[in-house]
TORLO-737007 format. One line per 8 residues: for each residue x, y, z of N, C-alpha, C, O. Coordinates in steps of 0.2 Angstrom, whole numbers, padded with zeros to 4 digits, m for minus. Each point is the difference from the previous one (the first is absolute). Layout:
<atoms>
X:Y:Z:X:Y:Z:X:Y:Z:X:Y:Z | ...
</atoms>
This chain:
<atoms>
0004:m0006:0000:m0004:0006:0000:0004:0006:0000:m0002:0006:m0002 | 0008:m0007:0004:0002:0008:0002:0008:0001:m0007:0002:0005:m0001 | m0001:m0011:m0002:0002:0000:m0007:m0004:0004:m0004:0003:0003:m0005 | m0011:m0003:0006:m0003:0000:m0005:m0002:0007:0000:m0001:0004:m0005 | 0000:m0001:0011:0002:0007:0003:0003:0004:m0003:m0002:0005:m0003 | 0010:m0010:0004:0003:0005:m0002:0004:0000:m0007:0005:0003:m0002 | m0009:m0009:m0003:0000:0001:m0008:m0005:0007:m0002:0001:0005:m0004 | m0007:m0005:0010:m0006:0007:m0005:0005:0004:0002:0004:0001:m0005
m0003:0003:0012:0006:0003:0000:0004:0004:m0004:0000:0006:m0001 | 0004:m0011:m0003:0005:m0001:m0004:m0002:0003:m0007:0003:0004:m0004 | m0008:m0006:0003:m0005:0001:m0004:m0003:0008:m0003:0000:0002:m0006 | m0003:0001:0013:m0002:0005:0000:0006:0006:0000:m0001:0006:m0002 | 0008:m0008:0005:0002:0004:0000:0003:0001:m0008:0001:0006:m0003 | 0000:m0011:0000:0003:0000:m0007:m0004:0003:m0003:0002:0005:m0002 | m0009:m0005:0000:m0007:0003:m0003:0003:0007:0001:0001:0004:m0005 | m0001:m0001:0011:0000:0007:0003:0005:0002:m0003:m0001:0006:m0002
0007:m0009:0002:0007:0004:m0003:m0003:0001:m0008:m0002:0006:m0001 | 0001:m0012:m0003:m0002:0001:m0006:m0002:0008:m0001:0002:0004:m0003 | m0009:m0006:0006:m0006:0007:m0001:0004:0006:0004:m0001:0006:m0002 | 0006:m0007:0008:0002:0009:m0001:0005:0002:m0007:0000:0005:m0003 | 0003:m0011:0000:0005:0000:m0007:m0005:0005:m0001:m0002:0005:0004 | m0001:m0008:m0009:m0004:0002:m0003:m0005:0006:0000:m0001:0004:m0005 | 0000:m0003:0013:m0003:0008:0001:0008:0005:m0001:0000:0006:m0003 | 0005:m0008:0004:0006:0003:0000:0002:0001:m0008:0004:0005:m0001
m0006:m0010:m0004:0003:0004:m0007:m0006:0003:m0003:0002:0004:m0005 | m0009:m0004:0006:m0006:0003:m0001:0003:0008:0002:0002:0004:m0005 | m0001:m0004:0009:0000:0006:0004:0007:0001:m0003:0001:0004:m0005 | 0002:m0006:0006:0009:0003:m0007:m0003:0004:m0006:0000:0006:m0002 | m0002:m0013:m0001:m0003:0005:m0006:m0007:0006:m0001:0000:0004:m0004 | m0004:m0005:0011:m0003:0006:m0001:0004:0005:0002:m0002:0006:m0003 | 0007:m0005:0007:0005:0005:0001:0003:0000:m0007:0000:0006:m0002 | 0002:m0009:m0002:0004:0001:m0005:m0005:0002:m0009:0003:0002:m0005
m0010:m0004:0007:m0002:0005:m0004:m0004:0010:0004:0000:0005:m0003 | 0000:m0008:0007:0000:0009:0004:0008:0004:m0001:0000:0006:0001 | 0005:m0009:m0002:0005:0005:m0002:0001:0000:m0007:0002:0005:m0003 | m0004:m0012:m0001:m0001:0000:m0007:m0004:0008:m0004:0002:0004:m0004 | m0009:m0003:0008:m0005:0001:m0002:0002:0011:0001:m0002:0005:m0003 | 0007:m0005:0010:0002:0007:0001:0007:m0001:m0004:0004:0004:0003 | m0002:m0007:m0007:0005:0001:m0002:m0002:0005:m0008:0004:0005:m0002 | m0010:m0009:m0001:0000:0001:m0006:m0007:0008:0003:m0002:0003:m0004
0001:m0002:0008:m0004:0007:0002:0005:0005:0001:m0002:0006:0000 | 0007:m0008:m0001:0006:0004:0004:0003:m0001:m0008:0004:0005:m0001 | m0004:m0007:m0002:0005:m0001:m0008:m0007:0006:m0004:0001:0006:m0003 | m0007:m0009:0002:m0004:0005:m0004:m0001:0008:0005:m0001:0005:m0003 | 0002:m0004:0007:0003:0006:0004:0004:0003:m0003:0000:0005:m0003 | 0006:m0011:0003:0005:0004:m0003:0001:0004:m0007:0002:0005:m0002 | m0006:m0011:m0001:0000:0002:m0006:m0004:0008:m0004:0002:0003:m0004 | m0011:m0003:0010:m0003:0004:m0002:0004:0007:0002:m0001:0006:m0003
0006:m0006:0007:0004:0006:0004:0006:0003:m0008:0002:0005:m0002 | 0000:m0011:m0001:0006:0000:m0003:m0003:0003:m0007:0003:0003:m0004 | m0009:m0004:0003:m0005:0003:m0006:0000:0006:0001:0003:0005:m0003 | m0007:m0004:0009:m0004:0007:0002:0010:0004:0000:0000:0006:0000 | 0004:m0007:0000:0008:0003:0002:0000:0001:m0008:0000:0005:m0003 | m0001:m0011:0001:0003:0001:m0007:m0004:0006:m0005:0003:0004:m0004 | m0010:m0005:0005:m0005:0007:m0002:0002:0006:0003:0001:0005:m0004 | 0001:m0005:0011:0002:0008:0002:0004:0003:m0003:0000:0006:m0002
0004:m0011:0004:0007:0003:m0006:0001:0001:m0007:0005:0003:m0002 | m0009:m0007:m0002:m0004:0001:m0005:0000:0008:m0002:0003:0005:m0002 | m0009:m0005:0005:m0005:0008:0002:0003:0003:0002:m0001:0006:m0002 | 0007:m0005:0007:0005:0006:0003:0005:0002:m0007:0002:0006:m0001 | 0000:m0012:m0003:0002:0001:m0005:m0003:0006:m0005:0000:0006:0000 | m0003:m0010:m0002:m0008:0006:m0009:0002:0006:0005:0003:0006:m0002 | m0005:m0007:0008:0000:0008:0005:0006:0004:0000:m0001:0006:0000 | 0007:m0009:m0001:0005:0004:0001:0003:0001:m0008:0003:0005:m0002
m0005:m0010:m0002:0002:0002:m0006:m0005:0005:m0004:0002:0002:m0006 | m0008:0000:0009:m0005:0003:m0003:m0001:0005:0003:m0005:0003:m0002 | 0010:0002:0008:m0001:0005:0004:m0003:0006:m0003:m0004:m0002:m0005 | 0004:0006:0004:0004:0006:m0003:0005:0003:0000:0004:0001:0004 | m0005:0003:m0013:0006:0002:m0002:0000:0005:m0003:m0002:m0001:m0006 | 0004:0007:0008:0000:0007:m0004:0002:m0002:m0009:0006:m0001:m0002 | m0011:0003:m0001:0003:m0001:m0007:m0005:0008:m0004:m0005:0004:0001 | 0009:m0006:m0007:m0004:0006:m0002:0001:0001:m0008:0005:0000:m0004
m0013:0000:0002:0000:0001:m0007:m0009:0003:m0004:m0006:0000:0003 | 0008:0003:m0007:m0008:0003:m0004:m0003:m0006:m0003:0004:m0004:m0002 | m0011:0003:0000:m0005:m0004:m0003:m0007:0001:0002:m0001:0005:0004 | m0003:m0009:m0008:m0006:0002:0001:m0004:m0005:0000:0002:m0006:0000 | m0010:0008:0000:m0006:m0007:0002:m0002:m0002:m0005:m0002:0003:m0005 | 0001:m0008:0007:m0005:m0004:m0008:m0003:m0005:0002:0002:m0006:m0001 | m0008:0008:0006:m0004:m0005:0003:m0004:m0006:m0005:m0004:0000:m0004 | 0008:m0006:0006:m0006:m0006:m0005:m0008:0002:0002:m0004:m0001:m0004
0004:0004:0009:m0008:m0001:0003:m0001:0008:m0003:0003:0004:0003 | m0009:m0003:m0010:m0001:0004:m0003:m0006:0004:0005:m0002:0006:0000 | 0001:m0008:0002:m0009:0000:0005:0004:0004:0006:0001:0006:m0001 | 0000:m0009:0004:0001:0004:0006:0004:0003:0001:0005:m0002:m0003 | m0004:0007:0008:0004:0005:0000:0006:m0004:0004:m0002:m0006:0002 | 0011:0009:m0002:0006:m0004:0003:0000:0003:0005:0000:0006:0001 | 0001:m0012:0004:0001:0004:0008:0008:0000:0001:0004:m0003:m0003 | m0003:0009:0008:0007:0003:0002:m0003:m0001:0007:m0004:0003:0003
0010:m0009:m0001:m0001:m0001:0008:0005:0002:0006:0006:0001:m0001 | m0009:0001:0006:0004:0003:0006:0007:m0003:0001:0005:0003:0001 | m0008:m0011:m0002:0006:m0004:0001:0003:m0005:m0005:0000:0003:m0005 | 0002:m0009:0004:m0001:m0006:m0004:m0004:m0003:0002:0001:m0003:0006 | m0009:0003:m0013:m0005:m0004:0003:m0004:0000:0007:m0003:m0004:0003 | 0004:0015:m0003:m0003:0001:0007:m0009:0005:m0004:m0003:m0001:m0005 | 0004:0006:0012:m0006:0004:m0003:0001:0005:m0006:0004:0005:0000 | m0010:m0006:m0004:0001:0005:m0006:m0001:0006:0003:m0004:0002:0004
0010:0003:m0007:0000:0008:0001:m0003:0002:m0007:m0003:0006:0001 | 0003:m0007:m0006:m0001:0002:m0006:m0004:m0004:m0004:0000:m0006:0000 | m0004:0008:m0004:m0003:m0006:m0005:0002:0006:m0007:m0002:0006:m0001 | 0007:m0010:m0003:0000:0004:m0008:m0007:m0002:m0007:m0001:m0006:m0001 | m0002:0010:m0001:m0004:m0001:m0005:0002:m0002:m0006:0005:0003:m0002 | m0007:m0009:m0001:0002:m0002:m0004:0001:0005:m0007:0004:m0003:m0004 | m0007:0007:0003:m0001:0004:m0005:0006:0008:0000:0001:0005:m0002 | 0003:m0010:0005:0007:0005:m0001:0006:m0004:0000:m0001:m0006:0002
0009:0010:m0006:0005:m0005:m0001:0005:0005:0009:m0001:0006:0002 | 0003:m0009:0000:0003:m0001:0006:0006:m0001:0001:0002:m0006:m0001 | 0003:0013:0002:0008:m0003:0001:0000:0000:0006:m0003:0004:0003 | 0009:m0007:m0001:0003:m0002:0008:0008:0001:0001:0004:m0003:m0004 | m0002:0007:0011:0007:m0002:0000:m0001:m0005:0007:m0004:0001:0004 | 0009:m0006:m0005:0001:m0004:0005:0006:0002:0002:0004:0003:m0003 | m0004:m0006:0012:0005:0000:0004:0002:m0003:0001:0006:0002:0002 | m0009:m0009:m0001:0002:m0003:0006:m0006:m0010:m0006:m0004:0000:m0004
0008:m0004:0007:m0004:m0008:0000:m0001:m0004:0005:0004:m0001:0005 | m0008:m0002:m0005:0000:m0005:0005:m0005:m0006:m0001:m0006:0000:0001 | 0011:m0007:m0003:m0007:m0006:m0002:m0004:0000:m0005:m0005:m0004:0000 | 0007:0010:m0006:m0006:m0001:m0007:m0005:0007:0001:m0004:0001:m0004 | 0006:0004:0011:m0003:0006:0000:0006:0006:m0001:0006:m0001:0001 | m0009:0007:m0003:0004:0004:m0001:m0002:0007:0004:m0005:0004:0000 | 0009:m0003:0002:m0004:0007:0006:0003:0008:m0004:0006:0003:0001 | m0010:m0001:m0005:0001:0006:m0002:m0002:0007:0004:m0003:m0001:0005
0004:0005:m0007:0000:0009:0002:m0003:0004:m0005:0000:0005:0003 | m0001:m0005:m0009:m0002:0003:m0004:m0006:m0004:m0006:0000:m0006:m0001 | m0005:0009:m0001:m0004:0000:m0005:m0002:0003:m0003:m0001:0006:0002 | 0000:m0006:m0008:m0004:0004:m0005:m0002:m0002:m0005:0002:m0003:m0005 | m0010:0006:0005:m0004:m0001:m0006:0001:0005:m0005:m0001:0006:0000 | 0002:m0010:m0006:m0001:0004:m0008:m0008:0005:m0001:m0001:0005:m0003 | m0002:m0010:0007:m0007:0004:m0004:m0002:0006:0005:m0003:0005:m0002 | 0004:m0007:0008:m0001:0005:0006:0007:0008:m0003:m0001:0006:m0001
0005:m0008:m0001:0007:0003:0001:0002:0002:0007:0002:0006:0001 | m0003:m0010:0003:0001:0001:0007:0004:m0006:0003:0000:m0006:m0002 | 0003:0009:0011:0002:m0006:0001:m0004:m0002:0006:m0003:0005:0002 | 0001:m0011:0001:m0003:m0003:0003:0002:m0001:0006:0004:m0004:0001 | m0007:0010:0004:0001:m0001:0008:0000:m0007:0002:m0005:m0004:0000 | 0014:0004:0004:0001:m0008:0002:0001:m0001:0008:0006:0000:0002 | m0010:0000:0003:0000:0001:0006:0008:m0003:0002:0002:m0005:m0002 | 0000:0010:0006:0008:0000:0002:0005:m0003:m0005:0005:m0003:0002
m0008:0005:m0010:0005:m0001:m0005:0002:m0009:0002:0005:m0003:m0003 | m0008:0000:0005:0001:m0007:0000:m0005:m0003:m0001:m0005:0000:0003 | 0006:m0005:m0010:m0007:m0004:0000:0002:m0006:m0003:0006:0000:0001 | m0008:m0006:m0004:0002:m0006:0001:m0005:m0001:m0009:m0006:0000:0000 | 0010:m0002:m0004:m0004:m0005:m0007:0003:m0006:m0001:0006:m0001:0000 | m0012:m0003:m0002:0004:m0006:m0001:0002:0000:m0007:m0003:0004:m0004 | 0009:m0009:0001:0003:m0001:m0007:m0004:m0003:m0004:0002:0000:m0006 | m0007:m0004:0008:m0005:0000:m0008:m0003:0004:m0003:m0002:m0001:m0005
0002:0007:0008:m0003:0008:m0004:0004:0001:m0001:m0002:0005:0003 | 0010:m0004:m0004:0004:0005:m0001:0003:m0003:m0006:0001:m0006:m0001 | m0001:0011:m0002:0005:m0003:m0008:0004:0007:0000:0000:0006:0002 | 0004:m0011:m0009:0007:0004:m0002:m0001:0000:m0007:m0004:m0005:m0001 | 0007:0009:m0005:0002:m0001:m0007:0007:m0001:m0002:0005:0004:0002 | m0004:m0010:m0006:0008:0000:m0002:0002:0007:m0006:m0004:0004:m0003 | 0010:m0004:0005:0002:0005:m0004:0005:0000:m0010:0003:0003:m0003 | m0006:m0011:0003:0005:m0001:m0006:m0005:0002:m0006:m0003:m0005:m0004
0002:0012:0003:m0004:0000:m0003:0002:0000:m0008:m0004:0002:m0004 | 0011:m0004:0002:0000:m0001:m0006:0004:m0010:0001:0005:m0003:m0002 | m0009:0002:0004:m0001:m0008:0001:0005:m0003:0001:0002:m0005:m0003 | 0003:0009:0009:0006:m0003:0003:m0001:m0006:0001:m0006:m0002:m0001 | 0010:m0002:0004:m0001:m0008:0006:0001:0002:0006:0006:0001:0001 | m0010:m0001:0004:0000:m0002:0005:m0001:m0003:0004:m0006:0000:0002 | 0010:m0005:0002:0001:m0007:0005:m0002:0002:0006:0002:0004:0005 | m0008:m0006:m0005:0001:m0004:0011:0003:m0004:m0001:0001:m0004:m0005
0002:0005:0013:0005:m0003:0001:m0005:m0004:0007:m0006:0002:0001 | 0011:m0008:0001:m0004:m0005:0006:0001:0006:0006:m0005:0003:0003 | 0011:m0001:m0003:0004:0007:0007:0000:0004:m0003:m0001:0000:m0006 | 0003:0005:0011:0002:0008:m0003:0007:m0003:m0001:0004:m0003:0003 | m0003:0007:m0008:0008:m0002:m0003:0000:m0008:0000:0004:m0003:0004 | m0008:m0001:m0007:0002:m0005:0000:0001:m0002:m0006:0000:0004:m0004 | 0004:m0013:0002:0000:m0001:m0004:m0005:m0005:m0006:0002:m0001:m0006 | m0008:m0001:0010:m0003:m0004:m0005:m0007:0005:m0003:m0004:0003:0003
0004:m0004:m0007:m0004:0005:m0004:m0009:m0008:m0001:m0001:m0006:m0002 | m0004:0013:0006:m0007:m0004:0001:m0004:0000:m0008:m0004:m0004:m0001 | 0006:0009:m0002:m0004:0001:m0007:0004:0008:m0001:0003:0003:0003 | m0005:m0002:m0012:0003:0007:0000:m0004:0003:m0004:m0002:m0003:m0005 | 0000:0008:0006:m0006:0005:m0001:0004:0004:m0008:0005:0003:m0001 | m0009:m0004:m0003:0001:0005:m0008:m0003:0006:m0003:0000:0003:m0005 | m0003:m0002:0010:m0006:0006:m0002:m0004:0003:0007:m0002:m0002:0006 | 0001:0008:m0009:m0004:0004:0007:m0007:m0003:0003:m0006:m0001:m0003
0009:0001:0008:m0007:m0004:0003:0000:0003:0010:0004:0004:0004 | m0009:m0009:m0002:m0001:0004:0006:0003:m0006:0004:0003:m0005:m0003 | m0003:0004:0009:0001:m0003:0006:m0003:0002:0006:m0002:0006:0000 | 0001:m0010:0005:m0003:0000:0007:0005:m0002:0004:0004:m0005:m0001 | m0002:0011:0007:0005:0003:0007:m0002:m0007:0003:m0006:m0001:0000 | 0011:m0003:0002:m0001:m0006:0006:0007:0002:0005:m0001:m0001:0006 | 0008:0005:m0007:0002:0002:0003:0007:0004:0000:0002:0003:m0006 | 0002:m0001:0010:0004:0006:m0003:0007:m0002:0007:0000:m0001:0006
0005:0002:m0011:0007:0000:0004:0005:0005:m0003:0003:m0001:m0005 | m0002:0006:0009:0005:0004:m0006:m0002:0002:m0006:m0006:0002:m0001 | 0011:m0003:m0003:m0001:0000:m0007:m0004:m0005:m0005:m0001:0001:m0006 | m0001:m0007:0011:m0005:m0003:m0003:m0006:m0001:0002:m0002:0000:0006 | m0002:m0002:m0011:m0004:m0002:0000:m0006:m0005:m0003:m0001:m0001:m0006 | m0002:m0001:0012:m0001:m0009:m0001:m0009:0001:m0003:m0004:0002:0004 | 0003:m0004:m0011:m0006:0003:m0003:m0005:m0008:m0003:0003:m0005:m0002 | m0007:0005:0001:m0004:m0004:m0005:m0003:0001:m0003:m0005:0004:0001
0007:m0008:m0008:m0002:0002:m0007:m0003:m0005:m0003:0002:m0005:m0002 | m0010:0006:0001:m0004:m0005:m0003:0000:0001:m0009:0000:0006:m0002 | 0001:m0010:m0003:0001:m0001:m0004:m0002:m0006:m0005:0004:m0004:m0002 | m0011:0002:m0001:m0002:m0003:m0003:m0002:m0007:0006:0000:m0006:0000 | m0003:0009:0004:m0003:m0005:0003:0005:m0002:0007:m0002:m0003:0005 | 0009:0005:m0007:0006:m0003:0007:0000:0006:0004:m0001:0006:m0003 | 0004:m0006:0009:0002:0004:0005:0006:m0003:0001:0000:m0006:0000 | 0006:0013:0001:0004:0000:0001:0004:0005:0005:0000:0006:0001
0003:m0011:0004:0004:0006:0006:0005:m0001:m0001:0003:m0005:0000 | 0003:0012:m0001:0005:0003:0002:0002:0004:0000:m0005:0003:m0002 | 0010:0002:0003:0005:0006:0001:0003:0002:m0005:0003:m0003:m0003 | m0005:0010:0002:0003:0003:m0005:0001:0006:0004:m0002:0001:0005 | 0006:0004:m0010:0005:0005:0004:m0007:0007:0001:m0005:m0001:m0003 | 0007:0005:0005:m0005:0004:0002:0000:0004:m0003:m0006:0002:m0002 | 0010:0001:0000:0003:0005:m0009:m0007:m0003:m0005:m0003:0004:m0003 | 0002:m0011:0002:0000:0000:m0006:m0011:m0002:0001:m0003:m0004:m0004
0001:0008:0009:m0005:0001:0000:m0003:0005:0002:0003:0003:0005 | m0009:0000:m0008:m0007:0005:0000:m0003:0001:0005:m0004:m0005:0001 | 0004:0011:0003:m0006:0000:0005:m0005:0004:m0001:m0003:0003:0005 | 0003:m0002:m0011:m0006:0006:m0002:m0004:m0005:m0005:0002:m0004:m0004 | m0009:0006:0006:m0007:m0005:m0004:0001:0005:m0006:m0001:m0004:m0005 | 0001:0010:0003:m0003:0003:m0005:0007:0000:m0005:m0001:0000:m0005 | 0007:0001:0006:0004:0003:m0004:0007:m0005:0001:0002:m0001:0006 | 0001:m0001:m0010:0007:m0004:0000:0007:0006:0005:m0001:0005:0002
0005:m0009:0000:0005:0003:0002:0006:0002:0000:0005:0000:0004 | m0005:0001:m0011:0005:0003:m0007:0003:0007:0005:0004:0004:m0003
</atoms>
């Protein structure tokens, strides 16, 4: 009787080791997928942080190459939009100070660029013959109303280039024709020239363009 004891005994104590193993590598691995599962929360962290790093600096970039930049040169408007009058903004893409009427031609001196905007000081309308009060002479147009005329008016060649002073030529212009202001460095400037259906962006010298709508600049 007391062998037989001590075989359940024997018995129950080997069952019970078994079942703690067993609670022992359960619980291993449930520990081992709870560091698995903060491991990869802690990787897609990382990763969302290293995006959001990669976009600011991104964006600190356009911002810093896109500042403003005192420049200065004469042109005029040539609203696509016939219908409505052209706004002159306080700021780039702020509140309008001005609305020009369509039903006049419009020269402008610029001062200053910033980002595809042009902040002029001066206006004037052909038809009014007057200049256009510019509240504190500072006002803000963007470069898709503003054009220029080439000057090769006995059908020189002239090259946009990719740079100012660069050396890959984008297309080369043979006859007078107009262009749209995208933007201004120095002695050059970076314009686009639609022709037969293509647009075309690059830099040509400053010299060798018109900022008068009505008359060449001979």
């Amino acid at each position: 009787m007391r062998n037989c004891l001590y075989t359940l005994f024997l018995v129950f104590m080997l069952f019970s080791c078994k079942q703690e193993t067993k609670n022992d590598v359960e619980n291993k691995d449930n520990q081992t997928n709870v560091v698995s599962v903060e491991d990869n929360k802690d990787y897609e962290n990382n990763e969302v942080n290293e995006i959001d790093t990669l976009t600011e600096t991104t964006e600190n970039k356009e911002t810093t190459e896109n500042t403003f930049r005192e420049e200065s040169l004469s042109a005029y408007i040539n609203d696509p939009d016939e219908v409505n009058p052209t706004n002159v903004r306080a700021t780039p893409g702020g509140e309008i100070v001005l609305k020009l009427p369509q039903n006049d031609d419009y020269m402008i001196n610029i001062t200053g660029v910033q980002y595809g905007w042009f902040l002029v000081d001066y206006i004037y309308g052909f038809g009014n013959d007057s200049e256009y009060e510019i509240p504190n002479k500072k006002a803000w147009i963007h470069g898709s109303v503003i054009e220029l005329g080439t000057r090769n008016y006995g059908s020189q060649a002239y090259d946009l280039l990719n740079e100012p002073n660069g050396k890959n030529i984008i297309v080369t212009i043979n006859f007078e024709t107009f262009v749209k202001l995208k933007d201004i460095k120095g002695d050059w400037v970076q314009v686009v020239w639609e022709n037969e259906g293509k647009k075309y962006t690059g830099w040509i010298e400053k010299d060798k363009l018109c900022g008068n709508p009505l008359t060449n600049c001979c």
